[in-house]
N, C-alpha and C positions, 0 to 999 in steps of 0.2 A: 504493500500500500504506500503511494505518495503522501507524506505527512511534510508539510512547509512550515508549519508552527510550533511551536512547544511554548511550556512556561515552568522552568525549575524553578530553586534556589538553590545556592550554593552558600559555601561557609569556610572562611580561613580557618587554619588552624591557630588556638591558641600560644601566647607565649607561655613557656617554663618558668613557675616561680625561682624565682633565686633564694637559695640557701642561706640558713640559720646555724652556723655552727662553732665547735672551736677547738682548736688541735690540742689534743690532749695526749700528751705520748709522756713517758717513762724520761724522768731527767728533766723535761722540759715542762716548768709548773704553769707557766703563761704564757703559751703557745699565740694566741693572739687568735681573732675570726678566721676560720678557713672554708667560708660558705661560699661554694660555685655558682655563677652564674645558670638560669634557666637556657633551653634550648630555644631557636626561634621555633615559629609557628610553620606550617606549611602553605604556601601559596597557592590560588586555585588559578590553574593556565587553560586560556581555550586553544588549540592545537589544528589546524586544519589537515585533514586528512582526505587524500586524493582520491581513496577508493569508495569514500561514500557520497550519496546524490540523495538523501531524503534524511528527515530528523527523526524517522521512527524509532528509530532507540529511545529518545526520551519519551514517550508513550510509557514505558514500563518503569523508569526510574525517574523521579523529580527532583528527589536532595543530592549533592554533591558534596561532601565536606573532605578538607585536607585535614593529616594527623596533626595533632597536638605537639608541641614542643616537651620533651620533659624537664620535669623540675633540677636545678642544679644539685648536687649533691658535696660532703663533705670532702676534706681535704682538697678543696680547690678544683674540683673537678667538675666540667660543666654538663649540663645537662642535651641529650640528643636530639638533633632538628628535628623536628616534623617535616615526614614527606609529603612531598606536593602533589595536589592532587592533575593531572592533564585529562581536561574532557575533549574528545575528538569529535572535529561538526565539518562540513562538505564546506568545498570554498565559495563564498559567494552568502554566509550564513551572517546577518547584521544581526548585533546586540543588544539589547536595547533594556533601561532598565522599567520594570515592570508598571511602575506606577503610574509613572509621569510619560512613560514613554520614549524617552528620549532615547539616541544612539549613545551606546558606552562603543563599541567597535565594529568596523565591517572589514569580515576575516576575509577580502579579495583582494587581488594583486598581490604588492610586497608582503602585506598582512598576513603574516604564516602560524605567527606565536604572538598570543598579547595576555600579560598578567594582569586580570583585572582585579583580584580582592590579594594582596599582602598579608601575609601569616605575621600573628603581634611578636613583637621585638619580646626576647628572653629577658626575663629580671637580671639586676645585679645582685651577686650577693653577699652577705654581710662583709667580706673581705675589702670590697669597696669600701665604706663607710667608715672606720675606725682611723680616726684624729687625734693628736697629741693630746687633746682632752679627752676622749671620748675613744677609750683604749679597746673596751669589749662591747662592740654594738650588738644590739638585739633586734637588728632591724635589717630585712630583705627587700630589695625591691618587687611587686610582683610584677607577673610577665602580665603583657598587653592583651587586651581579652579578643576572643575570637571578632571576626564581625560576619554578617549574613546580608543576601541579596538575592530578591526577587528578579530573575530576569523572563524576558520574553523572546526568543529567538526566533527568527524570519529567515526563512531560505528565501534570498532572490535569484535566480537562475543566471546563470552568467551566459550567453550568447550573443554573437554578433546580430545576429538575424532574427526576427519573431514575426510569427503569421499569425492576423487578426482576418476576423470576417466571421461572420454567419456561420450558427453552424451547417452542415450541410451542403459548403460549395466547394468541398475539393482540400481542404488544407493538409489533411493526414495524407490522402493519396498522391498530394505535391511532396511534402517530407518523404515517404518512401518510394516518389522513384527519383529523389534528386539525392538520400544519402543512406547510411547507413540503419537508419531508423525502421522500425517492423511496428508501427502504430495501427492497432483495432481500425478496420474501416468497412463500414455496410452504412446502406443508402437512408439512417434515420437518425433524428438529431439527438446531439450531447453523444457521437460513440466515443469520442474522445474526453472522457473524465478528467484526464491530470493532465499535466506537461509534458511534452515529450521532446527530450534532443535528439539531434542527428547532426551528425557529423559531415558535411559534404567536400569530399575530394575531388578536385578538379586536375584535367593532367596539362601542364604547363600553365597554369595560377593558381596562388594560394587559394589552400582551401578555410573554409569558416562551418562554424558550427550557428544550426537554424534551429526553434524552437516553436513547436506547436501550441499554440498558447489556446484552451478550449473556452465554450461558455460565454464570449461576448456577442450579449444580444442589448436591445435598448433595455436601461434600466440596473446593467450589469453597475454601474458606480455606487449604485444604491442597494447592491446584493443580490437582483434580479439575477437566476438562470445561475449560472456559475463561475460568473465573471470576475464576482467580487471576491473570491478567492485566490483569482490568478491575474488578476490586474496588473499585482504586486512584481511579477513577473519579465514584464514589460520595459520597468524602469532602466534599466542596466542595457538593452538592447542598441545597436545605434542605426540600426535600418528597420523596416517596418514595411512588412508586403503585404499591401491588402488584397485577398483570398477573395474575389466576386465572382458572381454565376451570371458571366455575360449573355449566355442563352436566354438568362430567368424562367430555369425549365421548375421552378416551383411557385410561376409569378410575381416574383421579386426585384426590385427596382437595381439595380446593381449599384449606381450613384448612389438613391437615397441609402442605399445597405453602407458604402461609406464614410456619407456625411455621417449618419448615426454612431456606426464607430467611433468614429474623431472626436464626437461629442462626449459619448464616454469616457473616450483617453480625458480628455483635456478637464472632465468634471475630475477624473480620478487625480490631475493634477500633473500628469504627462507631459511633459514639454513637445510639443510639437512645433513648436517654432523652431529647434534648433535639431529635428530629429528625422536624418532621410524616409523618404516615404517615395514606394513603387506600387503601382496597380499590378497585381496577376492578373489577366483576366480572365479566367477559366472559361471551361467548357465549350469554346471557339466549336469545334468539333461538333456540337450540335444545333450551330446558328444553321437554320433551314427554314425554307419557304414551304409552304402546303404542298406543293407535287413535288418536295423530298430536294429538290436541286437550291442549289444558295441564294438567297435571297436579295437580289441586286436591291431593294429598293434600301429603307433604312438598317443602317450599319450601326450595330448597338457598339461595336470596337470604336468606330468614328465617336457615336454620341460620347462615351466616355472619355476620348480622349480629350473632345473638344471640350469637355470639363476639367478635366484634369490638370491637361499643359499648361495651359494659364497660370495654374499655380505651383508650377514646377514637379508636378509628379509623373513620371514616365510612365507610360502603360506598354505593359506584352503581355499581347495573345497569346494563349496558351494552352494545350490541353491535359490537364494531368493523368488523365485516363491514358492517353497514348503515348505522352511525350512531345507532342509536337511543340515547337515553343520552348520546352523547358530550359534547354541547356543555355542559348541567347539569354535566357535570364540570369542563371548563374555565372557565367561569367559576366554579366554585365553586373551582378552585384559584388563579385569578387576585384572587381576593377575599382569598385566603386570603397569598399573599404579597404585596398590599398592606398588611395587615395587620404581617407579617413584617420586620425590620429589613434592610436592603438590604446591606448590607455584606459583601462577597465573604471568604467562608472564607480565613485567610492562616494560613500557617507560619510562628511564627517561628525566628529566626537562633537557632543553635544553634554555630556555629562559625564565627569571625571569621577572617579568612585572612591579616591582616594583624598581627595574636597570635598567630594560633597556629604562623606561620612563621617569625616573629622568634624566637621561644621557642625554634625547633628548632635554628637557625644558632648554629653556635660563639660564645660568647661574645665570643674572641678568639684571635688566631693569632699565634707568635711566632716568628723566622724572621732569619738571620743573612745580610745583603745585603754579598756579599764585595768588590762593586765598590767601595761608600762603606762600607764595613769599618767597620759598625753593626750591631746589630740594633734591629728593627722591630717593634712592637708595633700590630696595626691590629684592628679588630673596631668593629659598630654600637654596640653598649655602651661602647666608650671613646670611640666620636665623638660621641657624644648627651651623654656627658661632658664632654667637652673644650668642648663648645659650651655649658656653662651654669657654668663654672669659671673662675672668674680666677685665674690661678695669678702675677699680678704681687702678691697680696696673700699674708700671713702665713697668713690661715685656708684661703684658696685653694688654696694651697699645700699645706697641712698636710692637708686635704682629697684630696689629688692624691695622697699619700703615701700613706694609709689603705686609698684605692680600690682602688691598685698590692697591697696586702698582703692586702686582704680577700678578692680576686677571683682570687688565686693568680699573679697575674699575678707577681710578685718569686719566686717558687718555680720558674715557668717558664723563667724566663733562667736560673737558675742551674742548671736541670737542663739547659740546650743551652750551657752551657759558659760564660754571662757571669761575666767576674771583676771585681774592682773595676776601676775608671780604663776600663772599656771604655765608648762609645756608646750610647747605647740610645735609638732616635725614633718619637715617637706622632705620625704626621703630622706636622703643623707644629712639633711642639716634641720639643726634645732634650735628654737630662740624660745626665753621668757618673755610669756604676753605682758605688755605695757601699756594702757588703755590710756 
C-alpha cells in the first residue's frame, strides 16, 4: 500500500546524572570528590534511505526514542553515551512539526542526514565542584532531560515530469508505453489509486523520471475525488503534461478539462507561472467523421492549439494506445529539461527544534533541598550563564547580581520562603541570601 503521511513522535535521549562520591582508599583519609560525569543522551537522526518509496512502516510504529545517557559513576569515571536512534524515510520525505505545521526539514537533494532533536548534555560530577572552600561537595550536576516531538511526515515525490488530467484519458497507458512503469489500466475511472513512477530512457538524450499523478477532477483542492491526497505531489515536478481526450470519446471538452485542472493546481497553491506546461493530446487515433474516414471539417488538434499557443503551451498529438506521437514528445520534453536548471525543489526550514524548544523550557526552577538545607537554583539559562561569567572578578560578579534580579530569579526565593543568612546554590556555586 502507498502511504505519503504519517504522524510519530520521537524523543532524545536523556543526559546521565553526574556523580556523588568520594575516594576513599587505605592511607588516603581525604581522598577528595571522585564523582564522574553522566553520559550524553542519544540523538534522534532522520536518515534517507534509497531503497524505500512509501512511509508504510510508520503505520505500525509511532514512538521513536534514542537511549539514555548513563549516570557517571565513582572514581572519576564517566558514564556511557546513549545511542542514537536513525529512522530511515525515502528521499523526497518533508518534516514538519506536528502542530503548527511548519517545515523542521526536507530530506531531498544534499539533505541525506539531518539531526533534529539532541540527546541532553551529561551532568558534571561532584569532582567539578570542590573549591578551596568548599573541599567535599555534595552536589552533582544532573544531566539534561530528555525532550519529545510530534512530527508529521509528507512524502513529496520527487520527478521531473507529472501527468494531470481527467481521469480516464490515457495517463497510465502514456506512462507505460513511454517507461518502465507497469500501472493498472482498464477503461473506468480512479484505476489509478496512488502515484506511480516510471523511469523513461531515451537513446541519445537524457533520460527523466514521469509520475502518474491520479484523482484530479474539479473540486480535487477541496478533497473532491482523490486529488487532494496527491496534489501534494505535484509540487517538486518542473514540467506538467496535460493528459486530454482530444477525440472526447466520453463527451468531454478537452480545453474546459484543462482550464479546470489549472484551476485546481493554482487553488492548491501550484505555481504555474513559473512551471512548464505541455498539452498531450490523446486519442488523435480516434478523431473520425461518421463514414469512419477523418474528418476534414473541424480539427479538435487545431481548436486546442489555437488555445493553447497563445499562452505558450505546446501541444502533440498523440496516441497512447498505439504510440503514434509518443516518442516526438519525449524527446521534446527531455530537450526541454536539459534546458531547465536541475536543482530538486526544497522546502525551506521554517522551525528550528533546537529554539524553538529551549524557548518553551522554564527559564529556571527554584526548589528548597531539605537534606543540604539550601535552596537550589538550576535552569539552561543560568548554566549557559555561569559558563561565560567569572564571578572571581568585581564586574563578574556585579554581573551575577543583575542577572539574579532581572530574571526574577531574587523574587523567586523570596516568594518560597528565603530569608537573609539562608543558602542558596547555582550548581557549583553558592552565596548567603542578602535581602
Amino acid at each position: 500500500m502507498f502511504i505519503d503521511k504519517a504522524r510519530i513522535i520521537v524523543s532524545s535521549g536523556k543526559g546521565g546524572d553526574g556523580h556523588v562520591s568520594f575516594r576513599r582508599e587505605k592511607y588516603v583519609p581525604a581522598g577528595g570528590p571522585d564523582g564522574g560525569d553522566g553520559g550524553k543522551g542519544g540523538d534522534v537522526v532522520f536518515v534517507v534511505d534509497e531503497g524505500l518509496n512509501t512511509l508504510t512502516d510508520f503505520r505500525h510504529v509511532r514512538k521513536y526514542a534514542a537511549q539514555h545517557g548513563e549516570d557517571g559513576k565513582k572514581k572519576r569515571m564517566a558514564g556511557k553515551k546513549g545511542s542514537d536512534i536513525e529512522i530511515k524515510v525515502p528521499e523526497g520525505t518533508v518534516i514538519r512539526e506536528a502542530n503548527s505545521g511548519k517545515v523542521i526539514v526536507d530530506m531531498s537533494g544534499d539533505m541525506r542526514r539531518y539531526v533534529i532533536l539532541r540527546g541532553g548534555r551529561g551532568g558534571n560530577g561532584n569532582m567539578h565542584y570542590a573549591t578551596s572552600t568548599m573541599q567535599a561537595p555534595k552536589y552533582a550536576q544532573p544531566g539534561q532531560p530528555s525532550r519529545s516531538l510530534e512530527l508529521l511526515l509528507e512524502l513529496k515525490l520527487i520527478a521531473d515530469v507529472g501527468l494531470v488530467g481527467f481521469p480516464n484519458v490515457g495517463k497510465s497507458t502514456l506512462l507505460s508505453m513511454s517507461s518502465n512503469a507497469k500501472p493498472r489500466i482498464a477503461n473506468y475511472h480512479f484505476t489509478t489509486l496512488q502515484p506511480i513512477l516510471g523511469v523513461v530512457d531515451l537513446e541519445d538524450a537524457p533520460g527523466f523520471v514521469m509520475a502518474d499523478i491520479p484523482g484530479l477532477i474539479e473540486g480535487a483542492a477541496d478533497g473532491a475525488g482523490l486529488g487532494h491526497e496527491f496534489l501534494a505531489h505535484l509540487e517538486r515536478t518542473r514540467i506538467l503534461i496535460h493528459v486530454v481526450d482530444a477525440a472526447g470519446t466520453e463527451g468531454r471538452d478537452p480545453i474546459e478539462d484543462m482550464m479546470a485542472i489549472n484551476r485546481e493546481l493554482a487553488r492548491y497553491r501550484i505555481d504555474l507561472s513559473s512551471r512548464k506546461q505541455i498539452v498531450a493530446a490523446n486519442k488523435c487515433d480516434l478523431i473520425m467523421k461518421e463514414d469512419g474516414g477523418a474528418d476534414p471539417g473541424a480539427d479538435p488538434i487545431e481548436e486546442i492549439r489555437a488555445y493553447c499557443e497563445p499562452l505558450g503551451i505546446e501541444v502533440f498529438p498523440i496516441s497512447a494506445a498505439t504510440g503514434q506521437g509518443v516518442r516526438e514528445l519525449l524527446y521534446h520534453v527531455s530537450t526541454v529539461l536539459s534546458q531547465m536548471p536541475g536543482q530538486t525543489v526544497t522546502y525551506e526550514q521554517e522551525y528550528d527544534p533546537e529554539i524553538e524548544l529551549a524557548e518553551e523550557e522554564a527559564p529556571f526552577t527554584v526548589f528548597y533541598d531539605s537534606k543540604s538545607k539550601e535552596y537550589k537554583v538550576e535552569g539552561p539559562r543560568i548554566e549557559r550563564m555561569l559558563g561565560y561569567t567569572n564571578l572571581e572578578t568585581e564586574k563578574g560578579f556585579q554581573f551575577f547580581q543583575k542577572f539574579l534580579v532581572d530574571n526574577g530569579i531574587i523574587d523567586e526565593l523570596r516568594r518560597q520562603g528565603c530569608k537573609e543568612g539562608d543558602f542558596v546554590r547555582l550548581y557549583g556555586h553558592g552565596f548567603e541570601f542578602y535581602d
